[in-house]
C-alpha positions as a Markdown table, in Angstrom:
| # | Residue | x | y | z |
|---|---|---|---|---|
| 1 | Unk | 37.0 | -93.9 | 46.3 |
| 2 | Unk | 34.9 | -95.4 | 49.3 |
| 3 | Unk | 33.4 | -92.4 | 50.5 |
| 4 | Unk | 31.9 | -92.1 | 46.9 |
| 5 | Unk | 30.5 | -95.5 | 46.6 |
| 6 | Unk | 29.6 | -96.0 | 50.0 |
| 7 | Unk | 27.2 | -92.3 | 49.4 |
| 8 | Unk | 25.7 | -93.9 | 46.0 |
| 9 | Unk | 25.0 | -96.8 | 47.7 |
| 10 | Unk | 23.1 | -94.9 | 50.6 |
| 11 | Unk | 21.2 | -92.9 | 47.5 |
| 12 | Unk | 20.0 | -95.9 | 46.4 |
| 13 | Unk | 18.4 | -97.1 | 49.1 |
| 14 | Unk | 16.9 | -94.2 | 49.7 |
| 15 | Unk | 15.5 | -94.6 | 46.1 |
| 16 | Unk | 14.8 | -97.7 | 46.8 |
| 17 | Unk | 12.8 | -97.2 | 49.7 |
| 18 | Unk | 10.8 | -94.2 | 48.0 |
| 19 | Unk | 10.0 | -96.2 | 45.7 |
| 20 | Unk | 8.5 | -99.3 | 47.8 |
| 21 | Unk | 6.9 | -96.7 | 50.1 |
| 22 | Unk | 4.0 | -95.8 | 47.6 |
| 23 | Unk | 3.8 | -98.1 | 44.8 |
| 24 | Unk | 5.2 | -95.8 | 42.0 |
| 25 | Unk | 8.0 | -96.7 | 40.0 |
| 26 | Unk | 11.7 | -95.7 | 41.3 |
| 27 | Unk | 12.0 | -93.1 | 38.6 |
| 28 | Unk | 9.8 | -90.8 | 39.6 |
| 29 | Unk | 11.4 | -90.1 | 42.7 |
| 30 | Unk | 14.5 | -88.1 | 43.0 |
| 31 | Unk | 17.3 | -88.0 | 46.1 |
| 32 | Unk | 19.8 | -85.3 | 45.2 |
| 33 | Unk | 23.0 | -85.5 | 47.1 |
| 34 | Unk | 24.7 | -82.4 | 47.6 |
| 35 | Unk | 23.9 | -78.9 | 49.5 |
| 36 | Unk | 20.4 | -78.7 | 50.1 |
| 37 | Unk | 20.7 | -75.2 | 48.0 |
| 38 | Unk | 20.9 | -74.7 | 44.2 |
| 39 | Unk | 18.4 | -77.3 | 42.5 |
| 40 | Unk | 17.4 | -79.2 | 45.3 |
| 41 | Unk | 14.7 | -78.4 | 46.0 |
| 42 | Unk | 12.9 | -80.6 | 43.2 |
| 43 | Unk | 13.8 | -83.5 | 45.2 |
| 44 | Unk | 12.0 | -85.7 | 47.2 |
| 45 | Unk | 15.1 | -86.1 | 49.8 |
| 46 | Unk | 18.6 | -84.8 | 49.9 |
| 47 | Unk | 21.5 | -86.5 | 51.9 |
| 48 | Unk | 24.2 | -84.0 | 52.1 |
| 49 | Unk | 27.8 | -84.9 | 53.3 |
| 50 | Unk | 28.8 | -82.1 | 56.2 |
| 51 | Unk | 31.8 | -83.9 | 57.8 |
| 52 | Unk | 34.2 | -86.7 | 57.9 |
| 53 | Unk | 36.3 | -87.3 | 60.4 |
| 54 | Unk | 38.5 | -90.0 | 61.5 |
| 55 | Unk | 37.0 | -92.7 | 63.6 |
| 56 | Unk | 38.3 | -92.6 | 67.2 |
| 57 | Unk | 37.4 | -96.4 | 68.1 |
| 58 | Unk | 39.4 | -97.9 | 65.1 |
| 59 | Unk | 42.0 | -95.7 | 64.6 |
| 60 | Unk | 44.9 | -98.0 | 65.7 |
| 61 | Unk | 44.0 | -101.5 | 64.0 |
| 62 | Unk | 45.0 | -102.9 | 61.8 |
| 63 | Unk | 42.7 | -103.7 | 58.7 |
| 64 | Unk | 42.8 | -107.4 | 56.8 |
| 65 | Unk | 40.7 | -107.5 | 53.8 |
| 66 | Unk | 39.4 | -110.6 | 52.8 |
| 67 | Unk | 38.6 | -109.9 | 49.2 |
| 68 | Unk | 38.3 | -110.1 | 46.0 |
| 69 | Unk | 38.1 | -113.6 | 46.1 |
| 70 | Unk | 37.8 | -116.4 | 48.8 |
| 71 | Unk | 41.2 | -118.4 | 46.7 |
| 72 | Unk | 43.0 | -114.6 | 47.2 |
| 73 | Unk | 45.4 | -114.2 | 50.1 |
| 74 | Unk | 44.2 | -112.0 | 52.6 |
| 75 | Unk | 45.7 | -108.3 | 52.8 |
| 76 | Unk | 47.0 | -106.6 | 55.3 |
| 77 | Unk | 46.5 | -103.2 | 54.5 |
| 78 | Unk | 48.2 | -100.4 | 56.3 |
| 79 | Unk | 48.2 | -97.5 | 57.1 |
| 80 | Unk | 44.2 | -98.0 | 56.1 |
| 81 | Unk | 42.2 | -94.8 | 57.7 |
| 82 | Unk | 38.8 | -95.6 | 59.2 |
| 83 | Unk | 36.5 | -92.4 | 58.9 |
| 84 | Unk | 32.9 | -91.8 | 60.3 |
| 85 | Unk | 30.9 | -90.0 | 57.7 |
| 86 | Unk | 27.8 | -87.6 | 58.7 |
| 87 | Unk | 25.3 | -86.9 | 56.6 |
| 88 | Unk | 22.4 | -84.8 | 57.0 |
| 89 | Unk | 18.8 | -86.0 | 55.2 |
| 90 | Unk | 16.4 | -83.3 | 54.6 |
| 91 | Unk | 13.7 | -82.6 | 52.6 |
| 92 | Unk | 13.8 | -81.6 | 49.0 |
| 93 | Unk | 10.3 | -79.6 | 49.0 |
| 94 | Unk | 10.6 | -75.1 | 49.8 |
| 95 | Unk | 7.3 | -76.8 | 51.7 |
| 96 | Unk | 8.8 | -78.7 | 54.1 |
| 97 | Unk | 5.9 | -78.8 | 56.3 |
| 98 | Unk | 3.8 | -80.5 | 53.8 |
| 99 | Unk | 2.5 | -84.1 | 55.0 |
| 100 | Unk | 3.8 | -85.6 | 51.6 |
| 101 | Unk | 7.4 | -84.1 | 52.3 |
| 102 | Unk | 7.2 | -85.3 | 55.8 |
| 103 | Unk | 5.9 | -89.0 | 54.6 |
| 104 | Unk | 9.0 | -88.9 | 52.5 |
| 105 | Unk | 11.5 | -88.2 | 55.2 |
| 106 | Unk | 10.0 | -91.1 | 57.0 |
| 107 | Unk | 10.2 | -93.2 | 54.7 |
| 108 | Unk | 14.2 | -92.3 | 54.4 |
| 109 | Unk | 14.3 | -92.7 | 58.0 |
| 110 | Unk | 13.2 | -96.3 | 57.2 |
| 111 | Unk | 15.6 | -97.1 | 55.1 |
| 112 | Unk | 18.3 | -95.8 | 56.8 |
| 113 | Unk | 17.6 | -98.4 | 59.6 |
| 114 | Unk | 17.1 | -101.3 | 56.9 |
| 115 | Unk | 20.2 | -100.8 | 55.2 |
| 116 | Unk | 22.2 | -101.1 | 58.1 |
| 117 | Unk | 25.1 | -102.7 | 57.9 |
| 118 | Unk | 25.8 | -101.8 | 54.5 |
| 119 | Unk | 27.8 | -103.6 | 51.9 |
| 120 | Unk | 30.0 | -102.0 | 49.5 |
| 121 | Unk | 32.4 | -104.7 | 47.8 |
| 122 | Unk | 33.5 | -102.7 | 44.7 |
| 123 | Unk | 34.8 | -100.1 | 48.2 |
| 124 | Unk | 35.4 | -103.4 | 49.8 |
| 125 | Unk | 33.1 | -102.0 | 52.6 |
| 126 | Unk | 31.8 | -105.2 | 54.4 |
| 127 | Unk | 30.3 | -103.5 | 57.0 |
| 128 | Unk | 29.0 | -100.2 | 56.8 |
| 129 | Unk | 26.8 | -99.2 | 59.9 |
| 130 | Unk | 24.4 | -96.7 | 59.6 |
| 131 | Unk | 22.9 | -95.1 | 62.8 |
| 132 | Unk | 20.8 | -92.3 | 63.9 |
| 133 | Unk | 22.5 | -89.1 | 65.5 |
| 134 | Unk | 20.9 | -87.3 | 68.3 |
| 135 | Unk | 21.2 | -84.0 | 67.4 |
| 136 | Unk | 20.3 | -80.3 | 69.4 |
| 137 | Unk | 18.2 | -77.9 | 67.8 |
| 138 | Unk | 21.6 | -75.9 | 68.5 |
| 139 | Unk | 23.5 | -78.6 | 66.5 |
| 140 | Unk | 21.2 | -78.3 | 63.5 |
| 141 | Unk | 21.1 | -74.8 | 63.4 |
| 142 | Unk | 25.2 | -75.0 | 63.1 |
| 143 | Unk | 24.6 | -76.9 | 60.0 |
| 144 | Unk | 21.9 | -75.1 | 58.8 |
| 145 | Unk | 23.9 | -72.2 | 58.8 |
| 146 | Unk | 26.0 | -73.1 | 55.9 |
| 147 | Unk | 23.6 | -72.4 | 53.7 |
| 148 | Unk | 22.3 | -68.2 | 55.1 |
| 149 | Unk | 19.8 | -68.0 | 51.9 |
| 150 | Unk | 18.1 | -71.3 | 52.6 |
| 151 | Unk | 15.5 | -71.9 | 55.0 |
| 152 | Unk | 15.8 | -74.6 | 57.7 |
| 153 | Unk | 13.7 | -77.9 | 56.9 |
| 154 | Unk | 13.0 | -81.2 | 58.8 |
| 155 | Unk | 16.2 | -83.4 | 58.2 |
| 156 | Unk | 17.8 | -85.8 | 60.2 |
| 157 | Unk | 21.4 | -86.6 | 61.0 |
| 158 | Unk | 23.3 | -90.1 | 60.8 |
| 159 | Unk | 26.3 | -91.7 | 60.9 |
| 160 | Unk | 27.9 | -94.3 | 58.6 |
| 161 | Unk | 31.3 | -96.3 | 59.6 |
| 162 | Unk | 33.3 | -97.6 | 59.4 |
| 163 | Unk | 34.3 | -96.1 | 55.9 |
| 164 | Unk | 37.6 | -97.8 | 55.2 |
| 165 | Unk | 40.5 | -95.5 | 53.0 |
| 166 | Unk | 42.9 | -98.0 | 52.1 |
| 167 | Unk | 46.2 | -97.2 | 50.8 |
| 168 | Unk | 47.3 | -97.4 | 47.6 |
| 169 | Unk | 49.2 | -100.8 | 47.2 |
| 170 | Unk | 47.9 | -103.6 | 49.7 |
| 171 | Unk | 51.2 | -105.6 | 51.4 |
| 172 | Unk | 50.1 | -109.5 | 51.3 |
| 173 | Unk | 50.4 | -111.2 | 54.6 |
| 174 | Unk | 53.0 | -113.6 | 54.9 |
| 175 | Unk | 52.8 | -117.3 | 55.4 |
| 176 | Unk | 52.1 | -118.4 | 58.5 |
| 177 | Unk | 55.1 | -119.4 | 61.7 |
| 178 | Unk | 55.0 | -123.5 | 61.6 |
| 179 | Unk | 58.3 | -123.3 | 63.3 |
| 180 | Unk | 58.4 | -121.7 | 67.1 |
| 181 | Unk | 61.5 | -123.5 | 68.4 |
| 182 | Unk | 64.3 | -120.5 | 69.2 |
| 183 | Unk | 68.2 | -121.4 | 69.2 |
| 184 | Unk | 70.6 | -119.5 | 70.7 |
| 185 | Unk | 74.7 | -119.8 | 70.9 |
| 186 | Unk | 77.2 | -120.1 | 68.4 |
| 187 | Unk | 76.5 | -122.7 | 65.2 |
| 188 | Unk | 78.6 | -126.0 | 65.8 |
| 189 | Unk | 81.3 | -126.4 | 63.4 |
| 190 | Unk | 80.8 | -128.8 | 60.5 |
Protein backbone atom coordinates (compact mmCIF):
# COMPACT_ATOMS: atom_id res chain seq x y z
CA UNK A 1 0.00 0.00 0.00
CA UNK A 2 3.03 2.55 0.55
CA UNK A 3 4.81 1.83 -2.54
CA UNK A 4 1.49 2.84 -4.34
CA UNK A 5 0.89 6.07 -2.63
CA UNK A 6 4.34 7.07 -2.15
CA UNK A 7 4.61 6.62 -6.52
CA UNK A 8 1.24 8.86 -6.91
CA UNK A 9 2.59 11.21 -4.82
CA UNK A 10 5.92 11.44 -6.87
CA UNK A 11 3.51 11.73 -10.16
CA UNK A 12 2.10 14.46 -8.83
CA UNK A 13 4.84 16.43 -8.31
CA UNK A 14 5.99 15.80 -11.36
CA UNK A 15 2.61 17.25 -12.65
CA UNK A 16 2.98 19.71 -10.57
CA UNK A 17 6.14 20.92 -11.56
CA UNK A 18 5.17 20.59 -15.43
CA UNK A 19 2.72 22.53 -14.88
CA UNK A 20 4.57 25.64 -12.96
CA UNK A 21 7.39 25.16 -15.52
CA UNK A 22 5.51 26.88 -18.42
CA UNK A 23 2.39 28.53 -17.32
CA UNK A 24 -0.12 26.09 -18.79
CA UNK A 25 -2.68 24.48 -16.81
CA UNK A 26 -1.77 20.97 -15.04
CA UNK A 27 -3.97 19.09 -17.40
CA UNK A 28 -2.41 19.42 -20.33
CA UNK A 29 0.52 17.66 -19.21
CA UNK A 30 0.63 13.93 -18.84
CA UNK A 31 3.30 11.67 -16.53
CA UNK A 32 2.56 8.06 -17.26
CA UNK A 33 3.93 5.63 -14.77
CA UNK A 34 4.58 2.37 -16.04
CA UNK A 35 7.08 0.77 -18.88
CA UNK A 36 8.18 3.43 -20.99
CA UNK A 37 6.65 1.01 -23.94
CA UNK A 38 2.93 0.53 -24.93
CA UNK A 39 1.21 4.16 -24.83
CA UNK A 40 3.85 6.10 -23.39
CA UNK A 41 5.02 7.64 -25.54
CA UNK A 42 2.22 10.49 -25.47
CA UNK A 43 3.60 11.58 -22.30
CA UNK A 44 5.45 14.38 -21.37
CA UNK A 45 7.56 12.15 -18.67
CA UNK A 46 7.35 8.60 -17.52
CA UNK A 47 8.63 7.44 -13.99
CA UNK A 48 8.91 3.71 -14.24
CA UNK A 49 9.42 1.44 -11.09
CA UNK A 50 12.52 -1.14 -12.07
CA UNK A 51 13.42 -2.35 -8.47
CA UNK A 52 12.79 -2.53 -4.87
CA UNK A 53 14.86 -3.79 -2.67
CA UNK A 54 15.29 -3.82 1.01
CA UNK A 55 17.08 -1.01 2.59
CA UNK A 56 20.49 -2.16 4.03
CA UNK A 57 20.87 0.94 6.59
CA UNK A 58 17.55 0.36 8.30
CA UNK A 59 17.01 -3.04 8.19
CA UNK A 60 17.33 -3.90 11.88
CA UNK A 61 15.31 -0.95 13.64
CA UNK A 62 12.76 -0.82 14.90
CA UNK A 63 9.91 1.48 13.50
CA UNK A 64 7.57 3.81 15.98
CA UNK A 65 4.89 5.52 14.18
CA UNK A 66 3.64 8.47 15.56
CA UNK A 67 0.33 8.75 13.79
CA UNK A 68 -2.86 9.19 13.14
CA UNK A 69 -3.21 11.47 15.78
CA UNK A 70 -0.96 13.43 18.26
CA UNK A 71 -3.78 12.09 21.39
CA UNK A 72 -3.01 8.30 19.76
CA UNK A 73 -0.38 6.17 21.48
CA UNK A 74 2.56 5.67 19.51
CA UNK A 75 3.05 2.16 17.63
CA UNK A 76 5.62 0.08 17.70
CA UNK A 77 5.41 -1.69 14.59
CA UNK A 78 7.34 -4.78 13.82
CA UNK A 79 8.48 -6.58 11.79
CA UNK A 80 7.99 -3.18 9.57
CA UNK A 81 10.29 -3.64 6.21
CA UNK A 82 12.14 -0.51 4.96
CA UNK A 83 12.62 -0.73 1.15
CA UNK A 84 14.55 1.63 -1.31
CA UNK A 85 12.52 2.16 -4.36
CA UNK A 86 14.34 3.08 -7.94
CA UNK A 87 12.73 4.62 -10.40
CA UNK A 88 13.76 5.55 -13.76
CA UNK A 89 12.33 9.10 -15.34
CA UNK A 90 12.49 9.27 -19.03
CA UNK A 91 11.04 10.98 -21.64
CA UNK A 92 7.57 10.34 -22.98
CA UNK A 93 8.40 11.80 -26.70
CA UNK A 94 9.73 8.77 -29.82
CA UNK A 95 11.85 12.34 -30.18
CA UNK A 96 13.67 12.33 -27.30
CA UNK A 97 16.21 14.63 -28.60
CA UNK A 98 13.85 17.44 -29.03
CA UNK A 99 14.61 20.62 -26.79
CA UNK A 100 10.97 20.61 -25.52
CA UNK A 101 11.31 16.86 -24.39
CA UNK A 102 14.60 17.72 -22.95
CA UNK A 103 13.10 21.05 -21.10
CA UNK A 104 10.63 18.62 -19.65
CA UNK A 105 13.03 16.16 -18.16
CA UNK A 106 14.62 19.17 -16.47
CA UNK A 107 12.02 20.34 -15.18
CA UNK A 108 11.24 16.70 -13.54
CA UNK A 109 14.74 16.77 -12.47
CA UNK A 110 13.61 19.93 -10.51
CA UNK A 111 11.04 18.57 -8.86
CA UNK A 112 12.55 15.60 -7.84
CA UNK A 113 15.02 17.77 -5.71
CA UNK A 114 12.05 20.03 -4.39
CA UNK A 115 10.04 17.31 -3.17
CA UNK A 116 12.55 15.89 -1.20
CA UNK A 117 11.69 14.69 1.82
CA UNK A 118 8.41 13.59 0.83
CA UNK A 119 5.33 13.17 2.93
CA UNK A 120 2.89 10.50 2.54
CA UNK A 121 0.52 10.33 5.76
CA UNK A 122 -2.33 8.27 4.28
CA UNK A 123 1.22 5.59 3.83
CA UNK A 124 2.25 7.12 7.03
CA UNK A 125 5.51 8.02 5.06
CA UNK A 126 7.02 11.02 7.12
CA UNK A 127 9.95 11.07 5.37
CA UNK A 128 10.45 10.03 2.05
CA UNK A 129 13.92 11.06 0.51
CA UNK A 130 14.35 11.39 -2.86
CA UNK A 131 17.87 11.51 -4.37
CA UNK A 132 19.72 11.34 -7.62
CA UNK A 133 21.47 8.02 -8.72
CA UNK A 134 24.73 8.08 -10.43
CA UNK A 135 24.28 5.75 -13.01
CA UNK A 136 26.90 4.14 -15.95
CA UNK A 137 25.93 4.30 -19.48
CA UNK A 138 26.50 0.36 -18.76
CA UNK A 139 23.86 0.65 -15.91
CA UNK A 140 21.28 2.34 -18.14
CA UNK A 141 21.70 0.16 -20.90
CA UNK A 142 20.81 -2.88 -18.35
CA UNK A 143 17.56 -1.17 -17.87
CA UNK A 144 17.01 -0.23 -21.11
CA UNK A 145 17.18 -3.52 -22.10
CA UNK A 146 13.96 -4.54 -20.69
CA UNK A 147 12.20 -3.08 -23.12
CA UNK A 148 14.37 -4.71 -26.87
CA UNK A 149 11.66 -2.92 -29.17
CA UNK A 150 12.04 0.49 -27.62
CA UNK A 151 14.66 2.90 -28.24
CA UNK A 152 16.90 4.27 -25.40
CA UNK A 153 15.88 7.96 -24.35
CA UNK A 154 17.42 10.59 -21.86
CA UNK A 155 16.05 9.50 -18.33
CA UNK A 156 17.44 9.68 -15.09
CA UNK A 157 17.62 7.34 -12.18
CA UNK A 158 16.58 8.13 -8.35
CA UNK A 159 16.09 6.75 -5.25
CA UNK A 160 13.19 7.18 -2.80
CA UNK A 161 13.46 5.71 1.05
CA UNK A 162 12.75 4.97 3.18
CA UNK A 163 9.46 3.31 1.97
CA UNK A 164 8.08 1.81 5.16
CA UNK A 165 5.85 -1.80 4.75
CA UNK A 166 4.26 -2.10 7.98
CA UNK A 167 2.65 -5.19 9.06
CA UNK A 168 -0.67 -5.81 9.26
CA UNK A 169 -1.77 -5.20 12.96
CA UNK A 170 0.40 -2.47 14.79
CA UNK A 171 1.31 -3.75 18.69
CA UNK A 172 0.85 -0.54 20.96
CA UNK A 173 3.77 0.32 23.11
CA UNK A 174 3.32 -0.28 26.63
CA UNK A 175 3.31 2.25 29.42
CA UNK A 176 6.33 3.35 30.45
CA UNK A 177 8.89 1.64 33.70
CA UNK A 178 8.24 4.32 36.72
CA UNK A 179 9.39 1.57 38.98
CA UNK A 180 13.34 0.45 38.56
CA UNK A 181 13.96 -0.89 42.11
CA UNK A 182 14.84 -4.94 41.72
CA UNK A 183 14.18 -7.36 44.74
CA UNK A 184 15.59 -10.47 45.03
CA UNK A 185 15.18 -13.50 47.77
CA UNK A 186 12.29 -15.27 49.09
CA UNK A 187 8.86 -12.96 49.99
CA UNK A 188 8.70 -12.61 53.90
CA UNK A 189 5.91 -14.40 55.38
CA UNK A 190 2.80 -12.48 56.39
Amino acid sequence: MAIDFVTLRIADALKAALAESSGVPATSFSVSFGAPSGGASSADLVLFLYMIAPSAELRNRSRVRPFPTLQDPPQLLQPAVPLDLHFLLTTGSASQTSPQALRRLADGIRAIEAASPLVVPEAFQDAVWLSLLPMTSDELARIWGLFPNEDCRSSVAFLASPVWIDPARAAVIGPPIVDDEARSGRPEAA
